[in-house]
C-alpha positions as CSV (number, residue, x, y, z in Angstrom):
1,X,76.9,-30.3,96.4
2,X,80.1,-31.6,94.2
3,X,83.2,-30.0,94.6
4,X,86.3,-30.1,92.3
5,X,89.3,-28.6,92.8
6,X,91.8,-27.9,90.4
7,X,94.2,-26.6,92.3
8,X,94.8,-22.9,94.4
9,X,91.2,-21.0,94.3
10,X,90.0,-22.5,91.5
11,X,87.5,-25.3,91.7
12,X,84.4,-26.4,90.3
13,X,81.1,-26.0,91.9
14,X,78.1,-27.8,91.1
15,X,74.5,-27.3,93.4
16,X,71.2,-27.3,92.6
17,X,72.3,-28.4,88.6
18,X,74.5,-25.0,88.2
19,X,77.4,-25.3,87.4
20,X,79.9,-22.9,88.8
21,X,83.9,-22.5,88.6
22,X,86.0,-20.0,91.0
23,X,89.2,-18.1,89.8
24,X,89.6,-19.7,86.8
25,X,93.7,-20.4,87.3
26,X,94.9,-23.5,84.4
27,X,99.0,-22.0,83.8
28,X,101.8,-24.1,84.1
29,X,104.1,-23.4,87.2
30,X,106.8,-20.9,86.4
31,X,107.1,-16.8,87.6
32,X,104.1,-14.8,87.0
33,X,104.8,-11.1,86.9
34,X,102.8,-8.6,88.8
35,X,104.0,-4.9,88.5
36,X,107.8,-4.8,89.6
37,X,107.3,-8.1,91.9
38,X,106.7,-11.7,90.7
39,X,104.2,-14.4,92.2
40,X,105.7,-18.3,92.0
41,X,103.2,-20.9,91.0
42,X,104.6,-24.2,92.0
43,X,102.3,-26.9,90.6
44,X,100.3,-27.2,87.5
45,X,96.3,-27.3,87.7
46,X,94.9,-31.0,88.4
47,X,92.8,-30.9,85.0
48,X,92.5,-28.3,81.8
49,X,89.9,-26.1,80.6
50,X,89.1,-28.9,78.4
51,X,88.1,-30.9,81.3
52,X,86.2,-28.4,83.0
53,X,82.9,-28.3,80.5
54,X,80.5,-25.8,80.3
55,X,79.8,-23.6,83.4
56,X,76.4,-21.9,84.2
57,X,78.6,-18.6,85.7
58,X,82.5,-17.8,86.5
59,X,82.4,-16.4,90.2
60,X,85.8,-14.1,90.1
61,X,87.0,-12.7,93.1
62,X,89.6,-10.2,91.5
63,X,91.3,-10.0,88.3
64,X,94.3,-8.4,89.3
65,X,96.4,-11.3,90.5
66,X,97.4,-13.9,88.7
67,X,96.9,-16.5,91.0
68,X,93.5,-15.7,91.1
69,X,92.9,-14.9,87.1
70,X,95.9,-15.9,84.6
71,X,96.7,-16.1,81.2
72,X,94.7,-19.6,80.7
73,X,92.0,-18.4,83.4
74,X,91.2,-15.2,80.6
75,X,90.9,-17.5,77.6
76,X,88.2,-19.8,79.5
77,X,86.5,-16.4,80.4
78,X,86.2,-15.7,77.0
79,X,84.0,-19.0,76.4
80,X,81.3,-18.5,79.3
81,X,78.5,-15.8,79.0
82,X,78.2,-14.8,83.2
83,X,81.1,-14.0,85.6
84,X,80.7,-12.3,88.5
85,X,83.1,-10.2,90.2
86,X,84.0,-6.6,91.1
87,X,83.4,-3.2,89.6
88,X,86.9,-2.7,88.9
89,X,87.3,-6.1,87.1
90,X,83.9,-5.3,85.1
91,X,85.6,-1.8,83.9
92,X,88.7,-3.4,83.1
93,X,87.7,-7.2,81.1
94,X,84.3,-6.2,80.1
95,X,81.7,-8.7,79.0
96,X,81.2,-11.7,80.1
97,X,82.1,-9.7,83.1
98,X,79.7,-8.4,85.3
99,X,80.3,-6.0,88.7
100,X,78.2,-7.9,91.6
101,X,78.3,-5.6,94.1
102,X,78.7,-6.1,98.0
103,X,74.7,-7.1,98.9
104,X,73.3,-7.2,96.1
105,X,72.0,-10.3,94.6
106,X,71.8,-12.2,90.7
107,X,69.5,-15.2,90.0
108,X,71.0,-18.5,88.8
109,X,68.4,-21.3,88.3
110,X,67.5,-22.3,91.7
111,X,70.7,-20.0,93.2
112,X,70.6,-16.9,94.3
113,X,74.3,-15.6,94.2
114,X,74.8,-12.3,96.5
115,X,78.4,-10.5,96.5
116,X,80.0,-9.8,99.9
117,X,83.0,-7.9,101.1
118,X,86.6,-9.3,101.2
119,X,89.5,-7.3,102.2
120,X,92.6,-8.1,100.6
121,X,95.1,-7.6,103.3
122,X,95.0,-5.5,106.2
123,X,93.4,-2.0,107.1
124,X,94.2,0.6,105.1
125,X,95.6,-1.5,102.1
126,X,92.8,-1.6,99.6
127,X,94.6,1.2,97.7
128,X,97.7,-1.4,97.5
129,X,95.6,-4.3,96.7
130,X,92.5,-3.6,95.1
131,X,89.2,-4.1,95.1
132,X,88.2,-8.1,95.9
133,X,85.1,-9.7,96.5
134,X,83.4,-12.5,97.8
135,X,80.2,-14.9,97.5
136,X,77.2,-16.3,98.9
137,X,75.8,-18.9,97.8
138,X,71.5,-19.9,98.4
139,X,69.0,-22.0,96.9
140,X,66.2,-23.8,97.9
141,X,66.4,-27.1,99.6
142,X,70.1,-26.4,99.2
143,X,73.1,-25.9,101.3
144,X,74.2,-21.8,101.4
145,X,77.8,-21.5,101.0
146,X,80.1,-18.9,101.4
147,X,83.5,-18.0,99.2
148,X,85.5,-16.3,101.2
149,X,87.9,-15.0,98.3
150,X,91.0,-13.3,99.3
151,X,89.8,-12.0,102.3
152,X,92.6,-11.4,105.4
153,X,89.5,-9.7,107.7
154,X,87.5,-11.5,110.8
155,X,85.5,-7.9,110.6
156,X,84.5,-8.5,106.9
157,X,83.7,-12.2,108.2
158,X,81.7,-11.0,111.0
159,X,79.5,-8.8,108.9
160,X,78.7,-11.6,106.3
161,X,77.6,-13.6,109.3
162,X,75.4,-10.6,110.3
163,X,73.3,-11.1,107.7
164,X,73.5,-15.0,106.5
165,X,73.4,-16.0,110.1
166,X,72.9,-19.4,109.1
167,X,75.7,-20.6,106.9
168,X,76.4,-24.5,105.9
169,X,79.8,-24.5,103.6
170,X,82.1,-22.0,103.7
171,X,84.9,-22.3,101.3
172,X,87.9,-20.2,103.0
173,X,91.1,-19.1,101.1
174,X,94.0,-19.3,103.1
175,X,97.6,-19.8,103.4
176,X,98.6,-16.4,105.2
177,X,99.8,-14.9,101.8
178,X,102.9,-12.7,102.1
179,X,104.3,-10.5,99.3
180,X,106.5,-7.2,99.2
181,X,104.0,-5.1,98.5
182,X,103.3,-5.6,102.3
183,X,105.5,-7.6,103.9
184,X,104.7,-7.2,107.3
185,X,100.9,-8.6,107.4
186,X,99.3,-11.7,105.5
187,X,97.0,-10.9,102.6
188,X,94.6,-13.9,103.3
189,X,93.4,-15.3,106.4
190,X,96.1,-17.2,108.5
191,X,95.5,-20.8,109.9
192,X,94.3,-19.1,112.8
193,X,91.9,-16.7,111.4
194,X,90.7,-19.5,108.7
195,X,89.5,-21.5,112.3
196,X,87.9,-18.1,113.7
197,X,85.9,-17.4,110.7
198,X,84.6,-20.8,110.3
199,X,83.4,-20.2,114.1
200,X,82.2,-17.0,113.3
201,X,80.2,-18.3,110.5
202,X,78.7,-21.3,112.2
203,X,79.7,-23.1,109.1
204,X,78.7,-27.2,109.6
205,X,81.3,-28.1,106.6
206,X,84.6,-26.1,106.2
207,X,86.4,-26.3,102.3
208,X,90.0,-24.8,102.6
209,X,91.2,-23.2,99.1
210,X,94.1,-21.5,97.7
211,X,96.6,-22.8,100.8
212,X,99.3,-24.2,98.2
213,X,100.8,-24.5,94.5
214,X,102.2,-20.6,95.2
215,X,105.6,-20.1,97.1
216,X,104.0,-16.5,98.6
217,X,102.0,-19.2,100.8
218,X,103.6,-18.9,104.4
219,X,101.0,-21.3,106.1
220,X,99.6,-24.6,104.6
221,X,97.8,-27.9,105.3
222,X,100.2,-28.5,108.0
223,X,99.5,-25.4,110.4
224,X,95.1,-25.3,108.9
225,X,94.6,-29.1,110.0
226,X,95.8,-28.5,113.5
227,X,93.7,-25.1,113.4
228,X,90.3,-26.4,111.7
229,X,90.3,-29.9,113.4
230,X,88.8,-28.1,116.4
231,X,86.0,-26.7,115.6
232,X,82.8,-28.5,115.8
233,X,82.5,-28.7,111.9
234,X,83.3,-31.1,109.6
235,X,86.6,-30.1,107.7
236,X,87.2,-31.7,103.9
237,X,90.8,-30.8,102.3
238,X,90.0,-31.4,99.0
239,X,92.0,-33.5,96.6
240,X,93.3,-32.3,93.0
241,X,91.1,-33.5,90.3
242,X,88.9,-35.7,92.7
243,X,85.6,-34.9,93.2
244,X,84.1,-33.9,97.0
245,X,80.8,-34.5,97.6
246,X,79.3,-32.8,100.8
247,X,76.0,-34.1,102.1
């Protein structure tokens, strides 16, 4: 399994000869409007589109955000023929888009890619942030990895380890994301949380994700390394543009 990140969720997959890439995300830094708020991207992606190549599938946790899906991120959907994502994002991009919903499965060459729940903030909140979703990834002779997307819940974690009890990556979005639209609670798991789900999960390799490059970030590398390094697993902070291969 190769990993390479671009920079916030987005990164490039590769297992099993698929080739997969996460919330496309390729704008420049600058303020992204979102409704009457706006979201500050601080640093540019590590590579292009261009650089990216083909993909076998785009796995898209929401499309409502644009530091999960921007302006850059839609054009590169344009040029794929799978993404997989939510109902709402389906109804709302169309094709290449397709809804993967929560348990249900679509075959990829040798993967089997399932959608699971995420919770985009906490209890209550869905109606504020809308509808998210996250990823397992199986194949055979082949690590299963789970994409947390922008999930703040250790319940929505607990239930995905319910029924993939046996878990080997788990790529976690972090960075305790903090917005108006509810100030008082993080949208994505904490430091903290990021360490209890890996536990939950059993995970033997731990990917952090979409930590940095936005200001509404209020935890980073230097609260999740202090978090992750105790668990048993191995923890791999990936580096823009380089490639991460995980045994």
């Amino acid at each position: 399994m190769e990993i390479r990140y671009v920079g916030g969720p987005t990164a490039l997959v590769e297992m099993g000869g698929v080739r997969l890439l996460l919330d496309p995300t390729f704008d420049a830094p600058g303020e992204y409007p979102i409704g009457s708020r706006a979201l500050r991207k601080t640093a540019g992606p590590a590579f292009g589109p261009s650089e990216v190549g083909p993909v076998d599938a785009v796995l898209l946790s929401h499309d409502q955000h644009p530091d999960n899906l921007d302006t850059a991120g839609r054009a590169f959907l344009a040029t794929v023929s799978l993404a997989l994502s939510t109902r709402s994002a389906a109804d709302r991009i169309g094709p290449p888009v397709q809804a993967l919903p929560n348990w249900t499965s679509h075959p990829l060459g040798p993967l089997t890619i399932t959608g699971v729940p995420a919770q985009h903030g906490p209890d209550g909140t869905e109606h504020l942030t809308g509808e998210v979703t996250g990823f397992v990834i199986q194949g055979p002779d082949l690590p299963t990895v789970y994409v947390s997307g922008d999930n703040a819940s250790l319940d929505v974690v607990k239930s995905i380890a319910a029924r993939f009890p046996s878990v080997d990556v788990a790529l976690l979005f972090a960075g305790a994301a903090r917005t108006p639209l509810i100030p008082d609670a993080p949208l994505t798991l904490t430091s903290a949380d990021a360490a209890e789900a890996a536990a939950i999960l059993g995970a033997r390799h731990v990917v952090p994700l979409h930590f940095e490059h936005w200001a509404h970030f209020t935890q980073g590398r230097d609260t999740l390394e202090p978090a992750l390094t105790s668990l048993p697993a191995e923890i791999h902070f990936p580096i823009p543009g380089k490639p991460l291969t995980l045994p």
